[in-house]
C-alpha positions in Angstrom: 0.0 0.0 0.0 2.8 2.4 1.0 4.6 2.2 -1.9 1.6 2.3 -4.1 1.2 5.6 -2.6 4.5 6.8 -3.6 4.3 5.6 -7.1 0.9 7.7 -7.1 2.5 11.1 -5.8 5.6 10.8 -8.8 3.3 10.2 -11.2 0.9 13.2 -10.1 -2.1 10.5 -10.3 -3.0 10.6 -6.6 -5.0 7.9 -4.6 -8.5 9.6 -3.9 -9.8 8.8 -0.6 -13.8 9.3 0.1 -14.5 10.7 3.6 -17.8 8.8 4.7 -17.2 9.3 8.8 -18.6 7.5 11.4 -22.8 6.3 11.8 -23.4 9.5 10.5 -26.6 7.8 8.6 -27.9 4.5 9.3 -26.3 1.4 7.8 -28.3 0.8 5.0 -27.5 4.7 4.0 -23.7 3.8 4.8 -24.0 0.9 2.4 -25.0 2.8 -0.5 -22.8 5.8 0.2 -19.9 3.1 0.2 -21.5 1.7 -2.8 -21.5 5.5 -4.9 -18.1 6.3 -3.9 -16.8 3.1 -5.6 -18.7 4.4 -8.2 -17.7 7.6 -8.4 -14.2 6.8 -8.7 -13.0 6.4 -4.9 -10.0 4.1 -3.9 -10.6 3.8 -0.7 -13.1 4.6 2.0 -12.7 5.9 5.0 -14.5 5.5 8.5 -13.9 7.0 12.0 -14.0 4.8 14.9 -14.8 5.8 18.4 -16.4 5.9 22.0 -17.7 8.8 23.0 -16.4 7.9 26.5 -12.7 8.0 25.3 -12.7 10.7 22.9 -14.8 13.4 24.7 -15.6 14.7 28.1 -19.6 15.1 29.1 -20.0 19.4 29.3 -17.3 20.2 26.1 -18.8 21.9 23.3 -18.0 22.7 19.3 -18.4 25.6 18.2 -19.9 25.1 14.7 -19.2 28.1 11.7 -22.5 29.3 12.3 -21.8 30.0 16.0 -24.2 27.6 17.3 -22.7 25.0 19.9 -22.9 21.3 19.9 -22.4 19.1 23.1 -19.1 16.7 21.7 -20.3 14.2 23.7 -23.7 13.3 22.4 -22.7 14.1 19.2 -20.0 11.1 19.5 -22.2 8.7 21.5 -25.1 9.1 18.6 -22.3 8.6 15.5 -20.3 6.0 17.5 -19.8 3.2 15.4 -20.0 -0.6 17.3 -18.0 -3.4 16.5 -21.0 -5.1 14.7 -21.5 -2.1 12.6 -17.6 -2.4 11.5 -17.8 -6.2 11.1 -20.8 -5.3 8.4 -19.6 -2.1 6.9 -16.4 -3.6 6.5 -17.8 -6.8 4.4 -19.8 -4.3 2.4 -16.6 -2.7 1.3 -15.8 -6.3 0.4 -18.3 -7.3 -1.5 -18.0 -4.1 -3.5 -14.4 -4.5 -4.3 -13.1 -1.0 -2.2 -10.5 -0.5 -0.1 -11.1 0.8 3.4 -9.0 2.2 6.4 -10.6 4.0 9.3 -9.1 7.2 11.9 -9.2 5.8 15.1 -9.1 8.4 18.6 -8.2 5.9 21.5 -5.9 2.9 22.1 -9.0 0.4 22.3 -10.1 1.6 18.6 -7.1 0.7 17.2 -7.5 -2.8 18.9 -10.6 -3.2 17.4 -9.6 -2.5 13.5 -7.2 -4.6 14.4 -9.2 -7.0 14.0 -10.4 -6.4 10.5 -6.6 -5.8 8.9 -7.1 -2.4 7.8 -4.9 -1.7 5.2 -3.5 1.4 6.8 -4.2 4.0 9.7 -5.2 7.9 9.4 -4.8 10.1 12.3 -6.9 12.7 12.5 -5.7 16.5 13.1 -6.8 16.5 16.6 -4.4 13.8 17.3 -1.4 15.4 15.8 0.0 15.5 19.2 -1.6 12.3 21.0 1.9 11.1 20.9 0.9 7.9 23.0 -1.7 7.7 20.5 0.4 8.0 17.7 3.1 5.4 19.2 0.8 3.0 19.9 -0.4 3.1 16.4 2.8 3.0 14.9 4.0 0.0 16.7 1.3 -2.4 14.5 3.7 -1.7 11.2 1.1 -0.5 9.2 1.1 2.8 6.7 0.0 6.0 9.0 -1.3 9.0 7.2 -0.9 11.9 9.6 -3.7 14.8 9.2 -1.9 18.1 9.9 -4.0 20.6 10.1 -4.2 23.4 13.3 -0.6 22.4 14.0 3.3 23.6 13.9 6.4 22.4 12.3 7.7 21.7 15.4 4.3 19.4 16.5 4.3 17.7 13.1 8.0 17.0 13.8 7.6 15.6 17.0 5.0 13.3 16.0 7.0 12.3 13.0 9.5 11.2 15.0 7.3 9.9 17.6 7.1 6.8 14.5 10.1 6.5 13.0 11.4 6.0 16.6 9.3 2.3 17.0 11.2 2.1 13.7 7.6 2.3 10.8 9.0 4.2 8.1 5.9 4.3 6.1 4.7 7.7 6.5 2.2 10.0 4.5 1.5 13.6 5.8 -1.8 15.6 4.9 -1.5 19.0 4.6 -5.0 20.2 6.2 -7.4 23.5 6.9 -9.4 22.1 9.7 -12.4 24.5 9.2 -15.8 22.8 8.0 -16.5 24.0 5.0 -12.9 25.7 4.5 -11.9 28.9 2.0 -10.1 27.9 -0.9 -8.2 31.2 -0.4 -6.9 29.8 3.4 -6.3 26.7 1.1 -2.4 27.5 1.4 -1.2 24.6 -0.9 2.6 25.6 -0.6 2.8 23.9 2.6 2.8 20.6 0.6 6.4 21.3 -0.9 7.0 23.2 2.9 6.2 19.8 4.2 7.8 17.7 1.4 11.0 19.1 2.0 10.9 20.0 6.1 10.2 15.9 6.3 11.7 14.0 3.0 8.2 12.3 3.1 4.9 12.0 0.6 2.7 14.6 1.3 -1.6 14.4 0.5 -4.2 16.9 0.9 -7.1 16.7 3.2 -9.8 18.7 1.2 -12.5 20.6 3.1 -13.3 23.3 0.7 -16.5 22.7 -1.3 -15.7 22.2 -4.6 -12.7 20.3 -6.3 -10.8 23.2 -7.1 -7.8 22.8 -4.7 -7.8 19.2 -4.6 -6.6 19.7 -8.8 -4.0 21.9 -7.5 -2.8 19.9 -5.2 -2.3 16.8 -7.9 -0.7 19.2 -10.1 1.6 20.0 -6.7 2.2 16.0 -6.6 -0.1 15.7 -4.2 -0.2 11.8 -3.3 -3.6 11.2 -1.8 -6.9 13.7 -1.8 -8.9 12.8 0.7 -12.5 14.7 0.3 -15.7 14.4 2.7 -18.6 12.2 0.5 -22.4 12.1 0.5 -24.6 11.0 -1.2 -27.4 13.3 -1.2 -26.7 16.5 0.5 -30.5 17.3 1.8 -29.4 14.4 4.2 -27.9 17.2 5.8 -25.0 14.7 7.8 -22.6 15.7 9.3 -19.5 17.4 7.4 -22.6 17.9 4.8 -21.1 21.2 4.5 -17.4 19.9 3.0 -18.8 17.3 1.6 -18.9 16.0 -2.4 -22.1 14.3 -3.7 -21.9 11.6 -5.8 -22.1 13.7 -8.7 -19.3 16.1 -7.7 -16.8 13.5 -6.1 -16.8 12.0 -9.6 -16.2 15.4 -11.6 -13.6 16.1 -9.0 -11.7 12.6 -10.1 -12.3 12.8 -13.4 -10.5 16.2 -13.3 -7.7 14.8 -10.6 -6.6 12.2 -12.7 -6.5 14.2 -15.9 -4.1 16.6 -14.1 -1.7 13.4 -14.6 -2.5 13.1 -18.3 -2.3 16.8 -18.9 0.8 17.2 -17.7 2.4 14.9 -20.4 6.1 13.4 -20.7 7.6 16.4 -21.4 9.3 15.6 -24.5 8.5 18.3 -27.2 7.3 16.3 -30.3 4.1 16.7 -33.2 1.5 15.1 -31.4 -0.5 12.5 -33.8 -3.9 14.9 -33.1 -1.2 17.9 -34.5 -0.3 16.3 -37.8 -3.4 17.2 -39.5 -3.8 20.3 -38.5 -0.4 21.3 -39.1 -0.6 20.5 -42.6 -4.3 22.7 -42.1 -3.0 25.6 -39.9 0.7 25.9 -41.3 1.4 28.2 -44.0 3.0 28.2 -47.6 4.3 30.4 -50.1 2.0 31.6 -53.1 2.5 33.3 -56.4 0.9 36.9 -55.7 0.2 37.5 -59.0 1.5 35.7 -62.5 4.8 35.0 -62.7 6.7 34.4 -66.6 8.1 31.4 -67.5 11.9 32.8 -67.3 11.3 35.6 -64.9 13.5 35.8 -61.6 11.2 35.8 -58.8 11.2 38.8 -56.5 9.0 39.1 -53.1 6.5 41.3 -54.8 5.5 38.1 -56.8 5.0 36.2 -53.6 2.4 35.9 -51.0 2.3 34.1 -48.0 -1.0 31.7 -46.6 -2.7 28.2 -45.5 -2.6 25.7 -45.9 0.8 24.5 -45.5 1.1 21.8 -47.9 3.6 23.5 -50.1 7.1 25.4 -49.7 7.0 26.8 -46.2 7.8 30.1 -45.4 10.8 29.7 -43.5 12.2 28.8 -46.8 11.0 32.4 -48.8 14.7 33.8 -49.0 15.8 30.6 -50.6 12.6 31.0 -53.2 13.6 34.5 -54.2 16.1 35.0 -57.0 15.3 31.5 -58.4 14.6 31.4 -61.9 10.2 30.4 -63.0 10.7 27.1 -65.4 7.4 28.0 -66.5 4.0 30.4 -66.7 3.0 30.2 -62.7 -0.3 31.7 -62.3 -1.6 33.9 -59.6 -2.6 32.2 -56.1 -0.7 28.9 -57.6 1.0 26.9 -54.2 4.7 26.9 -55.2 6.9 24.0 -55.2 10.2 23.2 -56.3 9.3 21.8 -59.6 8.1 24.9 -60.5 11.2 26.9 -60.4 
């Protein structure tokens, strides 16, 4: 997995990860949202698993964009997912052929995924310096893909090192905005070559703007994983709704994510097989202006120059004057060397 993730990020084709969240619908809705982002071009799918007894404290509040407040503890205990619901959401994933990986918040959730062999771990942005957290999950070997967001150099260092020092090497940092939905002027997509470079490490973007406008920057950046919030209708109004694709956008947003890779090319500077015709078309060639004697020594006043470019091309005009016409060349009369 790691290294497919590396390959993605040289090749500026990055793996697109679908945001679904936690039981933010019931299962049956969870089942078709995995089903539409395999659909809509998704690699993988990701979940969040916790308790709202370890992640929360009863009395803490967020402080959504619109001002209003929400208790963090109900919220978690109504979205908390239960073993039973991974065991089933997990063999949906299955059945419908799409990877899955999941952001656990407490040492107990990672035991539990444990137990379904995810193929790799995301820490969230809240975690970023959870360093027992992040050791813990470090010591099962597997990829970690590290959300950044809210954080420092120093903290994303620290936690960096927190890894490599129980000696997992495979690595992935997300640059992040953590603001639900986020500006795609705060989008600040230098960080991803500020990270590359401060860390020597692939670097991924954690989209939570509203359209797919950064997330193509961020491929054309070498972005190795998008990951983008998914729903599947937004008049569900879930959670996230807000930063979230529908089915419909996610797979515009793809579509345009993986043509970045084809866009940018090889880089070799050659005629293109969809240039050759209209080169021929397009180019231009050099005409008689007006009739020219059989005998005469052409001058430029006798030449014009015009599409298509089947004939002498222009670049060759000075070698064309002060040749000698072999015979009568009309006006408007494409010149070629048999002519003169």
């Amino acid at each position: 997995m790691y290294e497919q993730i590396v390959r993605a990020g040289k090749n500026l084709c990055p793996i697109i990860i679908a945001e679904l969240g936690a039981k933010y619908a019931d299962l049956d809705v969870m089942r078709i949202m995995i089903e539409r982002a395999k659909e809509s071009g998704a690699d993988i799918v990701k979940f969040q698993t916790y308790r709202a007894e370890t992640i929360a404290t009863p009395g803490s509040y967020f402080t959504m964009e619109d001002g209003s407040k929400v208790s963090q503890y109900d919220f978690f205990k109504k979205t908390e997912m239960t073993p039973t619901d991974h065991s089933l959401l997990v063999d949906h994933c299955c059945s419908v052929g799409i990877k899955w990986l999941s952001t656990p918040s407490h040492p107990d959730d990672v035991d539990l995924l444990e137990t379904f062999n995810p193929i790799a771990y995301k820490t969230g942005s809240d975690d970023l310096t959870n360093l027992p957290l992040i050791q813990y999950i470090a010591t099962k070997r597997r990829p970690m893909i590290v959300s950044t967001g809210m954080s420092t150099l120093g903290e994303i260092e620290r936690a960096v090192e927190t890894i490599w020092n129980v000696g997992n090497n495979q690595i992935v940092l997300l640059h992040c905005v953590v603001s639900y939905p986020s500006k795609p002027e705060d989008a600040n997509l230098r960080v991803i070559e500020t990270l590359r470079r401060a860390f020597g490490l692939p670097v991924g973007l954690s989209d939570h703007t509203q359209d797919e406008f950064t997330s193509i920057l961020a491929a054309q950046m070498g972005a190795v994983l998008i990951e983008k919030h998914f729903t599947i209708n937004h008049s569900l109004n879930l959670p996230d709704h807000e930063a979230s694709l529908d089915s419909t956008e996610f797979s515009r947003m793809v579509q345009r994510v993986r043509l970045v890779h084809k866009s940018m090319g090889n880089g070799i500077k050659t005629i293109l097989e969809t240039e050759k015709k209209w080169r021929t078309a397009a180019r231009k060639s050099i005409f008689s202006a007006r009739m020219i004697r059989q005998g005469s020594i052409i001058s430029s006043h006798d030449l014009t120059i015009r599409r298509p470019g089947d004939g002498i091309h222009p670049h060759l005009l000075n070698i064309v004057i002060g040749r000698r016409a072999l015979c009568d060349i009309p006006a408007n009369t494409l010149l070629n060397w048999s002519l003169l």
